[in-house]
N, C-alpha and C positions, 0 to 999 in steps of 0.2 A: 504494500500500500504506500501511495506516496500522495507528495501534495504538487498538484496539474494548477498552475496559474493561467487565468483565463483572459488574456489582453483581448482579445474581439470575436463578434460575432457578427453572424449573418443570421435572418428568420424567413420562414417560407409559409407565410401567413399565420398561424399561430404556433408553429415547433422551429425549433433553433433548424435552421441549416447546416450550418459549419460555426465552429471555433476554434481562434486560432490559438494554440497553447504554445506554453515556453515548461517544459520539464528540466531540473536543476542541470547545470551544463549538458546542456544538448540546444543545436539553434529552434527555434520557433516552427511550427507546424499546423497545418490545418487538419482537421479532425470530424468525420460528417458525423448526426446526429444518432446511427446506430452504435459508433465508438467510442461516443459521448455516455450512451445510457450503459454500454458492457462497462467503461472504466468504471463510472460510480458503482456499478454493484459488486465489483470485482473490491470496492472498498477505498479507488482513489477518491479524493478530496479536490473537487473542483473550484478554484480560488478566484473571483475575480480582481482582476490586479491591474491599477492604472498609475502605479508607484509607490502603492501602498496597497495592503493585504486588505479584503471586505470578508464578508462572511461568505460561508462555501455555499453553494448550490446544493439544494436538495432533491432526492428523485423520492417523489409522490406517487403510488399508486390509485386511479379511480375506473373503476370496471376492471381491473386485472392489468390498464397498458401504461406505462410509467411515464411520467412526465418529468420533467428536469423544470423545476421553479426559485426563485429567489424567496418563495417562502412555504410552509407548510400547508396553504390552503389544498382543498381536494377540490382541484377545477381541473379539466378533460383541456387542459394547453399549458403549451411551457411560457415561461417567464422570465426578463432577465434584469437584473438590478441596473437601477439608472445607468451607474459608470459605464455600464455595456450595453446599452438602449442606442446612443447615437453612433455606434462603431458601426 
């Protein structure tokens, strides 16, 4: 398990498209939205990081299909904290 800092995103009407991560030395990467939800349940810690650490992303279950949100509500779409809204 490690901690995935999340410098940007893309959305594809209401689920993340891509995110671009930075894992600790290694260069920066983009990541689609199935390798998004296998990290988190595999136990990584997705960070969003714009120079400073925020709180990690959470994967929500609603009807059994997981959603990746910036908070614990149970709504059927992903979400992403301010810092990474306008990326």
């Amino acid at each position: 398990m490690g901690d995935v800092l999340v410098r940007a995103a893309t959305m594809s009407g209401d689920q993340i498209a891509t995110l671009v991560v930075r894992l600790h030395g290694l260069p920066e990467r983009t990541i689609d939205r199935d390798t998004v939800v296998a990290w988190m349940r595999d136990g990584h810690s997705l960070i969003p990081f714009d120079g400073r650490r925020h709180p990690a992303l959470l994967l929500v279950e609603v009807d059994d299909v997981p959603y990746v949100r910036s908070d614990s509500t149970p709504t059927p779409s992903d979400t992403l904290p301010d810092v990474l809204r306008a990326s």
